[in-house]
Every structure is written in structure tokens, then in C-alpha cells.
N, C-alpha and C positions, 0 to 999 in steps of 0.2 A: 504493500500500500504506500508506502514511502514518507516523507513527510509530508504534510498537509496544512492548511492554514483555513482555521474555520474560525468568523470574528477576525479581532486581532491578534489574536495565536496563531500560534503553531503547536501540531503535536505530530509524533514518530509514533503512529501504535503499536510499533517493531517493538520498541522499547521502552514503553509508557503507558499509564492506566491514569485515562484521567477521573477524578472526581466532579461530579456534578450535585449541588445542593439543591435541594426543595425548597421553593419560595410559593406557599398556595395565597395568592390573595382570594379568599373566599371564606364566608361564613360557618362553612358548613366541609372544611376538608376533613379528608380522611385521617390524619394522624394530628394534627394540634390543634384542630377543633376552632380553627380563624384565630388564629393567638396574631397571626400577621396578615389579616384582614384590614387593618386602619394602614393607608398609603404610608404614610410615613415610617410604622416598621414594619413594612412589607422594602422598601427599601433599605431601612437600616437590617435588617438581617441580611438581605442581599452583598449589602457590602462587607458586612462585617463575614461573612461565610467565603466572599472576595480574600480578607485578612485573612484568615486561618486558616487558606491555601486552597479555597477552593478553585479548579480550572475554569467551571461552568456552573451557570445557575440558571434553574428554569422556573418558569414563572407561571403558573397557572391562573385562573378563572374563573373555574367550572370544571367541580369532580369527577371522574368517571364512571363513578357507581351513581345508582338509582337515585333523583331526589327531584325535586320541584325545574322545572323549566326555566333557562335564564335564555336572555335575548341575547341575540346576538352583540346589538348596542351596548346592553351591560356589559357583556364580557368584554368589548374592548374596551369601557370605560374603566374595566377592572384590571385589565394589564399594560397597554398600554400608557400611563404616566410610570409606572412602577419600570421599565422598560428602558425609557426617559432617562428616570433619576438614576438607575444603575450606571447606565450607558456614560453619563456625565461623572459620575466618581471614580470609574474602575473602566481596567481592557478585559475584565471577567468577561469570559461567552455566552450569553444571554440567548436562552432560545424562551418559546414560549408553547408552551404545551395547551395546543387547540387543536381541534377536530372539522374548525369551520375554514374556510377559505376565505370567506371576510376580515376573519379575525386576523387571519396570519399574515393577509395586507398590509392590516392597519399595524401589527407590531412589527413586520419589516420595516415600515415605516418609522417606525418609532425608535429602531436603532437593534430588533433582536436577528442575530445572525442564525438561526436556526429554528426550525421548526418542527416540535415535537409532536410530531399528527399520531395521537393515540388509536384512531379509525383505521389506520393502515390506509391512504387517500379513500376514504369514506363518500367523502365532499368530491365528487365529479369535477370541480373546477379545483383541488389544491395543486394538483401536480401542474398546472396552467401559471399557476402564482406563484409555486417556488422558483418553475423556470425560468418567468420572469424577473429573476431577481438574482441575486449573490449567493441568496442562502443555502444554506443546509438543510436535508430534509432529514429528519429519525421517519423511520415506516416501522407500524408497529403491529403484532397479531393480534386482533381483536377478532368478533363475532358481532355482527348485528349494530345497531347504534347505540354510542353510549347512551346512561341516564334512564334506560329503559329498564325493566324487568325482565329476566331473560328462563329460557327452559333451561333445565340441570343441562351442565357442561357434558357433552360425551365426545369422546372420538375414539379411531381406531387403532391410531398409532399419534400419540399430539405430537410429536418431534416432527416427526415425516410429515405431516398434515399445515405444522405451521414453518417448515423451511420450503415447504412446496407452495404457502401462501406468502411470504416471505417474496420468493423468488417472482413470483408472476406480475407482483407489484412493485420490483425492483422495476421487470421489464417493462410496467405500466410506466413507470417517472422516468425512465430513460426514453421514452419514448415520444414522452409529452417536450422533453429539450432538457431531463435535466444530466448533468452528466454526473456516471457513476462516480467520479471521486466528492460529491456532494453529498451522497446516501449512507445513513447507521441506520442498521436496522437493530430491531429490541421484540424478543418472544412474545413478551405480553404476561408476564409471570402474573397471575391468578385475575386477569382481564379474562374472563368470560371462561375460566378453568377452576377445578375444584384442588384441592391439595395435593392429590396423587398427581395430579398433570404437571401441577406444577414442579413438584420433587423429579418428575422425570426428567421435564426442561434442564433442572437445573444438574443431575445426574448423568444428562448426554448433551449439553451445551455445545461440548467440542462440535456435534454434528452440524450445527447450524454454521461457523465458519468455512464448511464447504461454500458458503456464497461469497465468501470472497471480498466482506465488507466489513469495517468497522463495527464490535459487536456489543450494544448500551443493553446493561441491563437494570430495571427497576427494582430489586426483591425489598426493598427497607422498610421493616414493621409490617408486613404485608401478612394477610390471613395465614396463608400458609408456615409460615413462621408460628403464629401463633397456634395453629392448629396440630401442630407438628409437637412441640413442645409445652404446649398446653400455657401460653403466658398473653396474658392482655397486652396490648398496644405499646404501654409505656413501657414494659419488660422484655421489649422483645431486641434489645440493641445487639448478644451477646449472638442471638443465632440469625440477626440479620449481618453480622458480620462473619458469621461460618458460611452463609448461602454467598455473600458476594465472594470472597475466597474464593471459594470452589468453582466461582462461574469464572475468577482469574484464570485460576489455574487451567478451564475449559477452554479458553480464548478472549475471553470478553476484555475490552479496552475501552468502557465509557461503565460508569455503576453509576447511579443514580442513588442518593442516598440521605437521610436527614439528620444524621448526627456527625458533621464533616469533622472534627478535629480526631475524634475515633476510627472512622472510618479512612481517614487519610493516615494517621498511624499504621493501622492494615494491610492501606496500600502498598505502603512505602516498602513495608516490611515483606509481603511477598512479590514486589519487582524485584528487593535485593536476592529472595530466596530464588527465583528464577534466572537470575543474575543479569536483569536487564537495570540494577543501581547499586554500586558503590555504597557502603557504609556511609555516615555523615565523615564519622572519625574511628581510627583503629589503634587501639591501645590496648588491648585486653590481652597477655602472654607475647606483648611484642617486644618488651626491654630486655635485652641481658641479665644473665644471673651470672655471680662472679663467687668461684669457690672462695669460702675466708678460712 
């Protein structure tokens, strides 16, 4: 894949795992419940997750799961400044995680270099808007529209099912003009899947790097997690940092994640184990001993 520059960065995913922090401005998200719903710390967490090393922050809306209808308008009125204000403090990578193609407009517009379309191009015109633009596009495996009520998750092989929806939808945005070193694509870890799917995902992830692209994965605080080891929301930091691991170690080179100074300790610590980073410093059995 080589080096790339998405935003004002750059990253080598040869040899890098970047960190991406959650930034939900919304009432009603899924793990802090709008603690960063007021604009002003929706962007002061933004920057400050900027300090403690984050590469990327992404900026939501409007949750994925089931709840009350939000306009389109709203959602831009909800990421869009937040977008803004980042954009003006920090070179953090700003994408915005939406599902509509208006909205991913207005926050191109607004200064976010990527576009986190959780629909996997859902929206018939977004593959139209990224092309037209700089940006970056995440495709991601989803079923059905979000915010809806959906039938139990089934499939017959989910790996194979979502690297073969994966792939068609690569060929959909390459086709619309965007070119593939602009696409990450992301499984969908428990988007429209129950815990066994998701365990698999995350058990055969290598499989999914047969496509050949940058590979972001969501698991932080996420059902499965909690299902797995039986711990509510806020306890769940210690095996949402064994699932992002182990999607490392699979190939993945973007995690999405909401506890950034932990989860970038992790990082750090399995690039060096892989050996794609150097210690900070090495001192441990490296002086001399002098017979007396």
C-alpha cells in the first residue's frame, strides 16, 4: 500500500497502526451517553484526544442503532461546526461518520478528510460525493438501513459473506471515480451481527486483507465484548483492548477506539512486538557488569 496521505498526514500501514478516537456529538450515543453532545466539548475532547496522540478522530451525528429519526439538517448542524473547530486547532484527521451523502458534503466542506459511511455507500449518490472530492472513503459491512429495527443476524459463513460485500462495493466506489488508494474498508463488528459473528470476524480478520486495503476496525465497548465476558459498557476497556490486539495482529491498521491514551499504549506496544517500532529507550540489561 505504501505511504499515503489522508488529511494532513501521512501514514505507512506497512508499519503503522493508526488510532482513531470517538467524538459522538449526539444525545443519545452509544457508549457516553452525549457526555460530548454541547459543541464546545465535542470539540474540546476532539483536540485534547488530538494531545494524547490520537492520529484521527471521527465525528458522528446520529447512532447506528435503533432510535428516533434525525434530519438530515440536524445532523449537519451536529457535525459540521465540531468539524470546523477541530480543523482550526489540530492537522488530526477528521473524518465524519455518516450514512447520508448530504451530510458528507457539507462536512467535506467543513474541513473532514474522510468519510466514515457506516451503510457501506447505502446512499446511491455517496460514492458521486466522495469522488468529487479529496476525500477518503471507510466502506463498511452493514445490512439494511441504519436506525431501523432489524431481523436476528444470520449468515452462512459472515467472513466470506462480508469480504465478498466488502469487495463489490470497493468495485462500486472505484467505479463511481474514486481511486482505490482513497478506500479502508471496516467488517462492521456487531452492525447488524450477533456475538458469534462477531468473534468470528474478529478470529479470521486476516481473511479480509485479501482485499488489498487498508483495514479500520470499530470493536471499542461494543456488545460483543460485553456479551462475551459478561461486563456493562463502562467495564468493558480491558477486552476491548484484547479484541483490537488481535485484529492487529490479523492485519488491521486503523482501530477505532474511545479510550485513546490506553489504547494507544497497546498500540504502541504491539507494533514494537511485531517489530514494525523501536523501543522509546533501551536500558534494561544493557550496561556492563565489571567483576570486583
Amino acid at each position: 500500500m505504501g505511504v499515503q496521505r489522508i488529511g494532513r498526514r501521512e501514514f505507512d500501514f506497512a508499519r503503522q497502526v493508526a488510532v482513531m478516537a470517538v467524538i459522538n456529538r449526539t444525545p443519545d450515543s452509544f457508549f457516553d451517553q452525549g457526555a460530548t453532545f454541547a459543541l464546545d466539548r465535542a470539540v474540546t475532547a476532539a483536540v485534547r484526544a488530538a494531545e494524547q496522540g490520537a492520529d484521527w478522530v471521527d465525528i458522528g451525528g446520529v447512532p447506528f442503532g435503533r432510535g428516533p429519526a434525525v434530519s438530515t439538517e440536524e445532523e449537519i448542524d451536529r457535525v459540521a461546526p465540531v468539524i470546523a473547530g477541530v480543523a482550526a486547532e489540530t492537522d488530526v484527521v477528521i473524518s465524519v461518520d455518516t450514512n447520508k451523502a448530504a451530510v458528507a458534503r457539507a462536512a467535506i466542506e467543513a474541513g473532514a478528510a474522510v468519510i466514515n459511511d457506516t451503510s457501506g455507500l447505502g446512499d446511491p449518490d455517496m460514492a458521486a460525493v466522495v469522488a468529487d472530492s479529496d476525500a477518503n472513503l471507510v466502506i463498511t459491512h452493514s445490512v439494511g438501513p441504519p436506525r431501523e429495527e432489524k431481523p436476528p443476524a444470520h449468515y452462512g459463513d459472515v467472513v466470506d459473506e462480508v469480504r465478498t460485500f466488502l469487495s463489490e462495493r470497493v468495485a462500486l466506489a472505484e467505479a463511481a471515480g474514486i481511486r482505490r488508494d482513497r478506500l479502508i474498508v471496516d467488517p462492521g463488528h456487531d452492525l447488524d451481527k450477533n456475538t458469534l459473528h462477531s468473534l468470528e470476524l474478529t478470529r479470521r480478520i486476516h481473511e479480509l486483507t485479501a482485499i488489498d486495503l487498508p483495514l479500520l476496525v470499530a470493536v471499542s465497548n461494543k456488545d460483543f465484548i460485553g456479551e462475551t465476558i459478561d461486563r456493562e459498557k463502562k467495564d468493558r476497556l480491558a477486552g476491548s483492548l484484547a479484541a483490537m490486539v488481535a485484529c492487529i495482529l490479523g492485519g488491521a491498521r486503523i482501530v477505532r477506539m474511545h479510550d485513546v491514551e490506553a489504547s494507544i499504549d497497546a498500540v504502541r506496544m504491539t507494533e514494537a512486538i511485531l517489530g514494525l517500532r523501536a523501543p522509546v529507550r533501551l536500558e534494561h540489561n544493557t550496561h556492563p557488569t565489571h567483576n570486583v
